[in-house]
C-alpha positions as CSV (number, residue, x, y, z in Angstrom):
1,X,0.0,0.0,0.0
2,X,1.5,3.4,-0.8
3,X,0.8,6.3,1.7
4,X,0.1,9.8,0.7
5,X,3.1,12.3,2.3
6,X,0.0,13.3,4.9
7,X,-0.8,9.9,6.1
8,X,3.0,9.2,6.3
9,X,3.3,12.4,9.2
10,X,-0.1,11.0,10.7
11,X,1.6,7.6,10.8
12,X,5.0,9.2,12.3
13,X,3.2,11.5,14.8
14,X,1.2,8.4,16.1
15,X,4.3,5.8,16.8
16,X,6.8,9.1,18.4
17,X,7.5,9.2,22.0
18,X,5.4,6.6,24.6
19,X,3.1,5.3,21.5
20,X,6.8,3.9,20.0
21,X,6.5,-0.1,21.3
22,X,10.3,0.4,21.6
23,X,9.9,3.5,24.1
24,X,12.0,3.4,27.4
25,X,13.6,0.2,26.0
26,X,17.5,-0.4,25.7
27,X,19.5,-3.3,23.6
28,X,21.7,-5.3,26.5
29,X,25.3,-5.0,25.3
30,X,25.2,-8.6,24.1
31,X,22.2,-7.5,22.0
32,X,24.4,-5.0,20.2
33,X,27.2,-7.2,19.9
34,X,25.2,-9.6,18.2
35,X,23.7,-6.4,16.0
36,X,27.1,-5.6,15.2
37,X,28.6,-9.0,14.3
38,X,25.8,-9.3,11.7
39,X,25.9,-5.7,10.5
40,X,29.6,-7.1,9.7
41,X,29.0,-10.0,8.2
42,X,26.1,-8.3,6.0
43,X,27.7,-5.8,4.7
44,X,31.6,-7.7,3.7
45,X,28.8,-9.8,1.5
46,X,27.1,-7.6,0.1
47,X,28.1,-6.6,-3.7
48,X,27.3,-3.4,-5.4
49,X,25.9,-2.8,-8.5
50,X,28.4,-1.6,-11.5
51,X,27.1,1.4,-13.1
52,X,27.5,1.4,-16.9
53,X,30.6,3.9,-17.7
54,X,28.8,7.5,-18.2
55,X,32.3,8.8,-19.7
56,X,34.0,8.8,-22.7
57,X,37.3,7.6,-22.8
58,X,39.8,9.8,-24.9
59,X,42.4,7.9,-27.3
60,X,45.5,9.1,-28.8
61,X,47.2,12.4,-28.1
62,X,43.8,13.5,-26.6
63,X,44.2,10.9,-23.8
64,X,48.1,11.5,-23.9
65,X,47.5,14.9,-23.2
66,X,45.3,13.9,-20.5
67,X,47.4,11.9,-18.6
68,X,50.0,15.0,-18.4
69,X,47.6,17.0,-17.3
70,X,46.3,14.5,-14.5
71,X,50.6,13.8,-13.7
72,X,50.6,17.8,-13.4
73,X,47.7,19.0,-12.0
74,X,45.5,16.2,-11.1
75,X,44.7,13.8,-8.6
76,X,44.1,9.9,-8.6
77,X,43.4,9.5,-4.9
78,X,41.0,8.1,-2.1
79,X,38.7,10.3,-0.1
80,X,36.9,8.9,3.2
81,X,33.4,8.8,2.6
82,X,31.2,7.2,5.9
83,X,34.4,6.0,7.3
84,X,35.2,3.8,3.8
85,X,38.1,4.8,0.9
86,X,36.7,5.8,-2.3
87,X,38.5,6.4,-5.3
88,X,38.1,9.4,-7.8
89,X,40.0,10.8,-10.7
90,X,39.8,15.0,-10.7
91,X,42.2,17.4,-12.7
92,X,42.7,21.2,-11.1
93,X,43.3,24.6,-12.7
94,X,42.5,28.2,-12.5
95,X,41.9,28.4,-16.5
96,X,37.7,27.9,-16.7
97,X,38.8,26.8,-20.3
98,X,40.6,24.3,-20.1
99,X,38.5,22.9,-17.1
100,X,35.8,23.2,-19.6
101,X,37.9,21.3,-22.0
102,X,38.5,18.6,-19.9
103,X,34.4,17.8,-18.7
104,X,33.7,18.0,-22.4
105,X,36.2,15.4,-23.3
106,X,35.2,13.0,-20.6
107,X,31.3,13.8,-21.3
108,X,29.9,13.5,-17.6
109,X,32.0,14.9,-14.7
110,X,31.3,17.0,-12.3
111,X,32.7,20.9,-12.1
112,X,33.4,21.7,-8.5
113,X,34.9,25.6,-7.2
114,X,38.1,25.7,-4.6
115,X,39.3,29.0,-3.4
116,X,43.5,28.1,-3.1
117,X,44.8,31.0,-1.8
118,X,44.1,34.6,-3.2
119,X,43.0,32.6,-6.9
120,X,39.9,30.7,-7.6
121,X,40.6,27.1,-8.3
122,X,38.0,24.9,-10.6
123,X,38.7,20.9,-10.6
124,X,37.0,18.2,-12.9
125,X,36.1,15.2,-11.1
126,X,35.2,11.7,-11.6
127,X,33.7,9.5,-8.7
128,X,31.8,6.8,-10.5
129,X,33.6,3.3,-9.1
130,X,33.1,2.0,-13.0
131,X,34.2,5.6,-14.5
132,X,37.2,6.2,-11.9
133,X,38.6,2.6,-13.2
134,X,38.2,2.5,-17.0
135,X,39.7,6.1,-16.4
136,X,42.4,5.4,-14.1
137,X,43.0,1.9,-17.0
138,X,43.1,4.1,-19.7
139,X,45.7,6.9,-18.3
140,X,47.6,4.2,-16.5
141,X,50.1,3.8,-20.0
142,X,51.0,7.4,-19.9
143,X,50.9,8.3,-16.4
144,X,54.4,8.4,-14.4
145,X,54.2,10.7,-11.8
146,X,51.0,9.6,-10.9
147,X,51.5,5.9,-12.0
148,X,51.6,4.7,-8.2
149,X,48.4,6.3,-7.5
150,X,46.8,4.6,-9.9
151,X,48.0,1.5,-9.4
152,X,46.6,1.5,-5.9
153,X,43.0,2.7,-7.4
154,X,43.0,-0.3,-10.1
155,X,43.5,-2.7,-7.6
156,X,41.4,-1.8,-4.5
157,X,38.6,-1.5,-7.4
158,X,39.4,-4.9,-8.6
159,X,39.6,-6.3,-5.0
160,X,36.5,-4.6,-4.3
161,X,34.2,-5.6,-7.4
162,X,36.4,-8.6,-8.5
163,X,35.5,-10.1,-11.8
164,X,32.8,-7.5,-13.3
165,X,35.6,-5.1,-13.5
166,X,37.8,-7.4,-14.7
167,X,36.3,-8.2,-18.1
168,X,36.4,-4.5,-18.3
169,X,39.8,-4.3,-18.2
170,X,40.1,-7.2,-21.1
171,X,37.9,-4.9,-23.2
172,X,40.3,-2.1,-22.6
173,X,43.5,-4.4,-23.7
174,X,41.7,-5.5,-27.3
175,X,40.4,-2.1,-27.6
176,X,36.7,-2.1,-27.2
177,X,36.0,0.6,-24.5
C-alpha cells in the first residue's frame, strides 16, 4: 500500500515518544554485539551494482595529453566517505577553459569551485567506481608521476568488485572501450 506524504506524518506522529513499542527500552550490550557481528558480516557480502561507464574515454594524443595534465595537476586518490576509501579521478586549474575542455572530453564529470589562496581554483572530477577505473585503465600507459596512485586505485577496485571489473579491463587491452 502506498501512503500519501500526509498519512506518512499521521503515521510518524502516532508511533513518536510513549506510542513507539520500543519507548523506554534499551539493547543489552550482548544484543548489540550480536547487531554488530551481523551488520559485519552483511555488509563484507554484500556486492554493489556496477554502473555502466557515463564517460568517454579519450584515445591518442587527446588521452596523452590527458594523462600530463592528470601527472601535473591532477589527482588519482581516495577520499573517506562514511568511514570507507573511495576512489576518484579530478584534474585542477584556474583556467575555466581548459577545465571546460576537460568535462567535455570525458562527457559527464562533475565541475566543482576551490578557493586556493588569493586565486579561484575549478577541478573536474570523476567519482563513479566503474568511471574512476576504466579512467584510471586508460591513463595508466602514460601516467608516471602519478603511476603509483593509480596503481593502488585499479587494484582496490578490482579487490572490491572482483571479476565484473575485470572483463572490463580485457575490453580495454583489445580495444573495445
Amino acid at each position: 500500500m502506498i501512503h500519501s506524504e500526509a498519512t506518512k506524518q499521521k503515521l510518524s506522529q502516532m508511533r513518536k515518544g510513549h506510542n513507539n513499542p520500543f519507548y523506554g527500552h534499551h539493547h543489552t550490550e550482548e544484543t548489540k554485539q550480536k547487531i554488530s557481528q551481523r551488520v559485519s558480516i552483511f555488509n563484507s557480502q554484500r556486492q554493489y551494482q556496477i554502473q555502466p561507464t557515463k564517460i568517454k574515454i579519450p584515445e591518442g594524443d587527446c588521452l596523452a595529453y590527458l594523462a600530463g595534465f592528470c601527472d601535473a595537476d591532477g589527482s588519482i586518490r581516495f577520499v573517506k566517505m562514511h568511514g570507507k576509501p573511495r576512489p576518484f579521478v579530478a584534474f585542477y586549474n584556474s583556467n575555466v577553459e581548459v577545465i571546460t575542455w576537460i568535462k567535455s572530453v570525458l562527457g559527464h564529470a562533475s565541475i566543482q569551485k576551490h578557493n586556493k589562496g588569493r586565486e579561484l581554483v575549478q577541478s573536474v572530477r570523476v567519482d563513479a567506481a566503474n568511471d574512476v577505473y576504466a579512467l584510471t585503465l586508460a591513463l595508466l600507459p602514460f601516467l608516471i608521476v602519478k603511476r603509483q596512485d593509480a596503481l593502488k586505485v585499479i587494484n582496490f577496485l578490482e579487490n572490491k568488485y572482483g571479476s565484473r571489473l575485470l572483463a572490463r579491463k580485457e575490453q580495454s587491452a583489445h580495444g573495445k572501450n
